[in-house]
RODO-2510 file (C-alpha; in nm, 4 decimals, decimal comma):
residues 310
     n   res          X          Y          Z
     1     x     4,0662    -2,6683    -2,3584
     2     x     3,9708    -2,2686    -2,3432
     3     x     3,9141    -2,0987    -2,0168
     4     x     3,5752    -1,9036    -2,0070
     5     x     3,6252    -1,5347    -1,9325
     6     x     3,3546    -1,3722    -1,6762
     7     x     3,1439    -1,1496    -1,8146
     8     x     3,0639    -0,7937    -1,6881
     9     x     2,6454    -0,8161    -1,5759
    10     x     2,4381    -0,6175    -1,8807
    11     x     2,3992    -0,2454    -1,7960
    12     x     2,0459    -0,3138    -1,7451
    13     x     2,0567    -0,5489    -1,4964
    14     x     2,3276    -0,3784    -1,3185
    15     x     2,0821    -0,0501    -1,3392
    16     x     1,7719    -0,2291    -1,2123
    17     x     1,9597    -0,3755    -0,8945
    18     x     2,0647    -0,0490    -0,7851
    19     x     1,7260     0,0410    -0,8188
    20     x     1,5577    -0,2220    -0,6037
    21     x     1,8388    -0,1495    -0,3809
    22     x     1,7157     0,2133    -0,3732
    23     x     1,3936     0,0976    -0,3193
    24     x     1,4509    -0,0815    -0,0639
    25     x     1,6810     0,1275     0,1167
    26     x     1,3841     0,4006     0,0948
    27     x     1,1357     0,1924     0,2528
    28     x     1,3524    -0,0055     0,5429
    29     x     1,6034     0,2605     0,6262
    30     x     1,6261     0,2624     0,9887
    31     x     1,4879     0,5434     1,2217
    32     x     1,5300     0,6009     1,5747
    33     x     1,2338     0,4713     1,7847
    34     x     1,1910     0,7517     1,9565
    35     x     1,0423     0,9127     1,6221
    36     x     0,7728     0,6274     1,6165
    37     x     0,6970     0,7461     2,0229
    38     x     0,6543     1,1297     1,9697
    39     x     0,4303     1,0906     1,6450
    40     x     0,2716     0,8360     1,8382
    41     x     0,1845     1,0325     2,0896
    42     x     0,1043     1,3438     1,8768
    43     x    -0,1090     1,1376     1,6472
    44     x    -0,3315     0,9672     1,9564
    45     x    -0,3772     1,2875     2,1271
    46     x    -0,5241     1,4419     1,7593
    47     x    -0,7984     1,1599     1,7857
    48     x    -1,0469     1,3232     2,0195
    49     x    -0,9701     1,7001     1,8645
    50     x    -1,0726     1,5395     1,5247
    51     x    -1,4094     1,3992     1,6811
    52     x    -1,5081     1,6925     1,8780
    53     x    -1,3767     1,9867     1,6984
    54     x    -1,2525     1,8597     1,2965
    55     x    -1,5225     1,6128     1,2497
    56     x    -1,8003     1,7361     1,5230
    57     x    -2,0390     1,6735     1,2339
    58     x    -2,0027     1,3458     1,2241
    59     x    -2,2147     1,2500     1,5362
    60     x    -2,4696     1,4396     1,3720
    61     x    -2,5454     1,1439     1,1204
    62     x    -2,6788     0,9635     1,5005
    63     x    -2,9519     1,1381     1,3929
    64     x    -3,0140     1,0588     1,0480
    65     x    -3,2297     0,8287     0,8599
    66     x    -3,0617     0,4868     0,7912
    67     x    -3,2141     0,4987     0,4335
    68     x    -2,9875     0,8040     0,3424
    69     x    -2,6387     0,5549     0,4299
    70     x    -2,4589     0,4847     0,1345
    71     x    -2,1397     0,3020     0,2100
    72     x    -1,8181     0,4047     0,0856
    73     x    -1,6947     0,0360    -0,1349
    74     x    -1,5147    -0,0615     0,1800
    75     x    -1,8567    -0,0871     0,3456
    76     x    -1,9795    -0,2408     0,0981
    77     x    -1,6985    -0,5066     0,0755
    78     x    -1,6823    -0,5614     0,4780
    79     x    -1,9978    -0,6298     0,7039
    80     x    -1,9577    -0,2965     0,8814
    81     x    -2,2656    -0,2177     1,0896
    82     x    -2,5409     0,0542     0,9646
    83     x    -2,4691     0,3451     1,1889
    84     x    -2,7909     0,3831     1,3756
    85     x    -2,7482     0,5785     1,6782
    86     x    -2,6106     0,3912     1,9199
    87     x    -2,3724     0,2731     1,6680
    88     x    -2,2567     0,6164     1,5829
    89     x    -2,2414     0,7141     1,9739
    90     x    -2,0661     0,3564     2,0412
    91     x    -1,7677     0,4707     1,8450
    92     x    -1,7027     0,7537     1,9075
    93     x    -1,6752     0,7313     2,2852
    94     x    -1,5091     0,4057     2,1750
    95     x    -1,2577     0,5469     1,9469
    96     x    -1,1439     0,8890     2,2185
    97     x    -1,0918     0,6505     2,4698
    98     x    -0,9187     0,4199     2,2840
    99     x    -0,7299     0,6618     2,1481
   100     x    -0,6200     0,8524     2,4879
   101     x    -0,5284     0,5096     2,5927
   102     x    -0,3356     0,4209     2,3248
   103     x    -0,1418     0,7608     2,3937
   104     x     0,0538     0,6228     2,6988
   105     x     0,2450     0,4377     2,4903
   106     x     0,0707     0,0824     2,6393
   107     x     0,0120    -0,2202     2,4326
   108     x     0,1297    -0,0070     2,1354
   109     x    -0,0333    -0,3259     1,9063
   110     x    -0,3630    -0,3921     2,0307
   111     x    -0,4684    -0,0645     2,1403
   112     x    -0,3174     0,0869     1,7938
   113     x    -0,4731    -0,1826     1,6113
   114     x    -0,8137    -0,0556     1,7647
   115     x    -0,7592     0,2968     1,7166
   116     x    -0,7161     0,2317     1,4040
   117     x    -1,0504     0,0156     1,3135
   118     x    -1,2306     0,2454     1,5113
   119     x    -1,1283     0,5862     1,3138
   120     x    -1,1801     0,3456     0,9494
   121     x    -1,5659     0,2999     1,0900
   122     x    -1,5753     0,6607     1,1679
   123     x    -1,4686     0,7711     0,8778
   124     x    -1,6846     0,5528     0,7110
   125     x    -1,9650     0,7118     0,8605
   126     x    -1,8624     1,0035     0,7839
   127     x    -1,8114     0,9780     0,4121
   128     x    -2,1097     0,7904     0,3431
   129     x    -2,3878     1,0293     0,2761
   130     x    -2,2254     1,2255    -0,0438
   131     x    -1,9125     1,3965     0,0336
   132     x    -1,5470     1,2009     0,0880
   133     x    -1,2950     1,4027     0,1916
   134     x    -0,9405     1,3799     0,0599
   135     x    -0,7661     1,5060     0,3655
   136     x    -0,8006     1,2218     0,5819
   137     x    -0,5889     0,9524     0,3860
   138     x    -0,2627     0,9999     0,5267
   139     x    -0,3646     1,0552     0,9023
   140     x    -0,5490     0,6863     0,8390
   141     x    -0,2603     0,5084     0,6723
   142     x    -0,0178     0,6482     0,9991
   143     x    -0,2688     0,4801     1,1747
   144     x    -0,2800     0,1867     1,0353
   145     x     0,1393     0,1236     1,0290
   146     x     0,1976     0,2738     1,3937
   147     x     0,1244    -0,0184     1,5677
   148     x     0,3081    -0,2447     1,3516
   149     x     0,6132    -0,0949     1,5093
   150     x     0,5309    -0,2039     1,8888
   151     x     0,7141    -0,0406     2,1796
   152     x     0,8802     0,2606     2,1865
   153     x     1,0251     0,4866     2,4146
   154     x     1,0304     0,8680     2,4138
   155     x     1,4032     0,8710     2,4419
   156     x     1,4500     0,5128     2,2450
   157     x     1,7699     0,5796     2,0449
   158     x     1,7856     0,2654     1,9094
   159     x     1,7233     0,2218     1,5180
   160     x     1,4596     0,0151     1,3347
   161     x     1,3589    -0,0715     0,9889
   162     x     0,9646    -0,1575     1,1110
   163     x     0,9824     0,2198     1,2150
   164     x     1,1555     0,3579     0,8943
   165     x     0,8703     0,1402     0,7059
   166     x     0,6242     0,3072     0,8779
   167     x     0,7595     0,6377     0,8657
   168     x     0,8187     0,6078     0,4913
   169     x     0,4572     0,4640     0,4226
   170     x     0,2981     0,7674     0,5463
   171     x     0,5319     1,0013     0,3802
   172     x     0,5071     0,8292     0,0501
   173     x     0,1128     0,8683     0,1401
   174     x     0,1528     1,2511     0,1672
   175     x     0,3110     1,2789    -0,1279
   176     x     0,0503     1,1090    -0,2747
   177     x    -0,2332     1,3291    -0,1366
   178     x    -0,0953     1,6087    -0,3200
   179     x    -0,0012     1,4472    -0,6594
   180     x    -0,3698     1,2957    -0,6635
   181     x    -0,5259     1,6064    -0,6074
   182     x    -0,3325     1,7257    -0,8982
   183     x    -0,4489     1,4344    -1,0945
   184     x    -0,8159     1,4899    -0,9775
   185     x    -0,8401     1,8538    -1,0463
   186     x    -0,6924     1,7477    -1,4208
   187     x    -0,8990     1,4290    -1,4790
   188     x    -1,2418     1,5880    -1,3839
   189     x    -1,1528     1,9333    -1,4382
   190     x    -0,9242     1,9173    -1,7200
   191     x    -0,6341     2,1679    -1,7946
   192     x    -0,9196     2,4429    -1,8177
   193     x    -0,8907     2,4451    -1,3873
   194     x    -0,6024     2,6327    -1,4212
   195     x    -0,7381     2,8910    -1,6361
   196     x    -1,0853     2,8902    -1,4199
   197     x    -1,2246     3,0531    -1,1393
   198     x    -1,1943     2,8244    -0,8805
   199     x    -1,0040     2,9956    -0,6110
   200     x    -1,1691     3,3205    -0,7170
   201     x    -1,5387     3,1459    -0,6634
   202     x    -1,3777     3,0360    -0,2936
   203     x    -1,2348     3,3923    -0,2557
   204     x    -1,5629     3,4871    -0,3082
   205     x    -1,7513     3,3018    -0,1012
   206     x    -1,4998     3,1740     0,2394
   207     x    -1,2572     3,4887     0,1772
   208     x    -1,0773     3,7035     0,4219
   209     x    -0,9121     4,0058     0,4388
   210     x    -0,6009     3,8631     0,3797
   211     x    -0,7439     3,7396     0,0770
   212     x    -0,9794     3,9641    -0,0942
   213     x    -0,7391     4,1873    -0,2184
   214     x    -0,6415     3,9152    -0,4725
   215     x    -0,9892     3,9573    -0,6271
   216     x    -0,8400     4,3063    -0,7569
   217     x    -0,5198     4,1518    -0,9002
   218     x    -0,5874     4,0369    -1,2928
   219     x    -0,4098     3,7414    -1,3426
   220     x    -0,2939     3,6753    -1,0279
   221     x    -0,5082     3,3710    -0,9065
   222     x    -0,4797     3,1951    -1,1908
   223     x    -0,1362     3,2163    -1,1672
   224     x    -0,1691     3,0680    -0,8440
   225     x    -0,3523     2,8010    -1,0164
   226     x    -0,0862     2,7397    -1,1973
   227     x     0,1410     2,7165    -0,9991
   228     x    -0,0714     2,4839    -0,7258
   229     x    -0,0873     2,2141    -0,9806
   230     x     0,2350     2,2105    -1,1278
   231     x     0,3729     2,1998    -0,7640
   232     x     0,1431     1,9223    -0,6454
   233     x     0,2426     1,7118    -0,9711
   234     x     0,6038     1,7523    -0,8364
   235     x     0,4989     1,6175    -0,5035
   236     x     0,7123     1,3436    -0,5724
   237     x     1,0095     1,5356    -0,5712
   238     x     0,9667     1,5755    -0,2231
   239     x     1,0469     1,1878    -0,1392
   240     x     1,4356     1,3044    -0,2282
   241     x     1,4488     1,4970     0,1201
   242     x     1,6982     1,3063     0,3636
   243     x     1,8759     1,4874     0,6287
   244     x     1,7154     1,6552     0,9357
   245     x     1,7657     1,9763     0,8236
   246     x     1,5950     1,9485     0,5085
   247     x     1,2749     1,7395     0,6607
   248     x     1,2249     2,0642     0,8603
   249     x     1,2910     2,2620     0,6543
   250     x     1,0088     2,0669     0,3924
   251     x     0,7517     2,0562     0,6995
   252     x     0,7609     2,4638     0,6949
   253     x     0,7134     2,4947     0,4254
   254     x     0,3882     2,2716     0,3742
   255     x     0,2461     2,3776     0,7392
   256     x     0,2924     2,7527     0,5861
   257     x     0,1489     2,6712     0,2688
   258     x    -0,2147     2,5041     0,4963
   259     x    -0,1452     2,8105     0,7444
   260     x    -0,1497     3,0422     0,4685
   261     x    -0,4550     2,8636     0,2680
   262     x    -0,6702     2,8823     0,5858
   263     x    -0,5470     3,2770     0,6498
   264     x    -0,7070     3,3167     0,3454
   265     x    -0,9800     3,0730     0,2489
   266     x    -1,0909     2,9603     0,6190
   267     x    -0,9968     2,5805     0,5017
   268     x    -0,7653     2,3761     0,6989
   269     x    -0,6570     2,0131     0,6483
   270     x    -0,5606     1,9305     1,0584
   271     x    -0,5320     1,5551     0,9507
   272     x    -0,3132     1,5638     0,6668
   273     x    -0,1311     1,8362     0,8860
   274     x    -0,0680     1,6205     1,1560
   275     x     0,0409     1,3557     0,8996
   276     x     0,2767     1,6232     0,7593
   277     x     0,4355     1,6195     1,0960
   278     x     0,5588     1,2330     1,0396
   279     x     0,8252     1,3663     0,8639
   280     x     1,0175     1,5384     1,1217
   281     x     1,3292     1,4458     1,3255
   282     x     1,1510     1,3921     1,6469
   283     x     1,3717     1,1762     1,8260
   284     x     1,5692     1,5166     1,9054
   285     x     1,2073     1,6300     2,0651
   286     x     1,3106     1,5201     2,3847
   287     x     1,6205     1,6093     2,4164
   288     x     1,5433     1,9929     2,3147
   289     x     1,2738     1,9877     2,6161
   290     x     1,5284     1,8904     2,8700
   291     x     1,7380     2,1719     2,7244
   292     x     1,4968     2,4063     2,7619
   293     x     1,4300     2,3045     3,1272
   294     x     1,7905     2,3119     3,1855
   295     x     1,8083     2,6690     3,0916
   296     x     1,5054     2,8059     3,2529
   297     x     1,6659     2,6449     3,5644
   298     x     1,9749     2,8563     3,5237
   299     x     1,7796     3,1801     3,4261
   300     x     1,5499     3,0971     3,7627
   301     x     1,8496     3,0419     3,9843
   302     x     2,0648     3,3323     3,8759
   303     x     1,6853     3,5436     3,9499
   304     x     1,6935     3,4154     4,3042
   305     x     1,7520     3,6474     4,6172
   306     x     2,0629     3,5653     4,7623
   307     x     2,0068     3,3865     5,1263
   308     x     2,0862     3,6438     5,3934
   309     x     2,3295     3,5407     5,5896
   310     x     2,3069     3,3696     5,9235
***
């Protein structure tokens, strides 16, 4: 009788394990809570700025003819209302105070939940009468995952793989918002966009001082062409950040790439911005404000005047 002698796993199986294991150590690696509280709160408090300042145009479409509402396919495919009026005006009062609400860190599901459905029926409104907006996508999707996570505290240490999910589901979405605007400037644009005069035509027209001096430059915006797609194709890259140090250091960079862009061209992506902002560290948020409080303390009690004495 012969023994059988185990047999190493094939290479390839051994190599697609540890990448499902990657996978999934991407998507459910745990993060603090207290991340999922600050972005929370940050991402609430953007709602009314969006309605009465980003997207004060919006309310506008109150106004409108019904026959000019095309719905975007997800109005199509769900029995949304037609935004009359009072439709229009229902939400959006609806959605800020919803939204403020939802803030406060109370009944982090159902008032999340509604936040959410409410800013999808905005936005449809929005983007159904000829121009859709690419900026908007993450901001939703951090929407939509926040209140999956439920409650969390401001200075909740304690780790969770619902919050890491939802964490990683808007940064993957980030990513995405750059490497599909890469892929849409190529597919409808072709390889000639580089070589165009896009930025020079927006130069032109939205352009600042900090910016028209480009216009003198040969060369030099298309180079930036150049460069904007071959750095939004390597978007994904991005998706290897993993300490704190780095996330920051990756947030800087994107927030002074948008700062710069609106410097120049007077265009400014606040949603995806404020998505951007997912990606920091900021369960350390509270702790550097009680610092800071600590040491203005000090400052103010070494400025006193000393008592007179008695």
């Amino acid at each position: 009788m012969s023994a059988t002698l185990p047999t190493a796993p094939p290479a390839a199986a051994s190599g697609g394990r540890r990448v499902l294991g990657a996978l999934r150590g991407f998507w459910t690696r745990p993060v603090p809570l207290a991340r999922i509280a600050v972005f929370r709160t940050i991402a609430y408090l953007f709602v009314p700025v969006d309605v009465f300042l980003t997207t004060a145009w919006v309310s506008a479409h109150a106004d409108v003819p019904t026959a000019y509402y095309q719905p975007l396919v997800i109005g199509q495919l769900l029995p949304l209302p037609v935004p009359t009026s009072t439709v229009v005006h229902v939400v959006q009062w609806a959605l800020v105070a919803t939204a403020l609400a939802a803030a406060t860190g109370r009944a982090p599901r159902l008032l999340g939940s509604a936040v959410f459905l409410l800013y999808l029926e905005w936005m449809v409104i929005a983007m159904s009468y000829g121009k859709v907006d690419h900026d908007r996508i993450a901001y939703l999707v951090a929407l939509a995952v926040l209140p999956t996570v439920g409650v969390a505290r401001w200075r909740d240490r304690r780790s969770s793989e619902a919050a890491g999910w939802a964490m990683a589901a808007v940064f993957v979405t980030v990513v995405l918002t750059y490497f599909l605007a890469a892929w849409a400037k190529v597919r409808f644009g072709g390889w000639d966009w580089a070589t165009g005069s896009t930025i020079t035509r927006a130069v032109i027209r939205r352009g600042t001082v900090l910016s028209e001096w480009t216009l003198d430059v040969p060369g030099l915006l298309t180079a930036v062409q150049w460069s904007m797609i071959l750095l939004e194709f390597a978007a994904p890259l991005m998706l290897l950040v993993r300490s704190d140090r780095a996330r920051v250091a990756l947030v800087v960079f994107l927030l002074g790439f948008h700062l710069m862009v609106f410097g120049g061209l007077r265009i400014i992506f606040l949603p995806h911005c404020v998505a951007i902002l997912s990606i920091l560290p900021w369960e350390r948020f509270p702790d550097l404000v009680a610092e800071v409080r600590r040491r203005s303390g000090r400052r103010g009690a070494r400025g006193a005047p000393a008592a007179p004495p008695g």
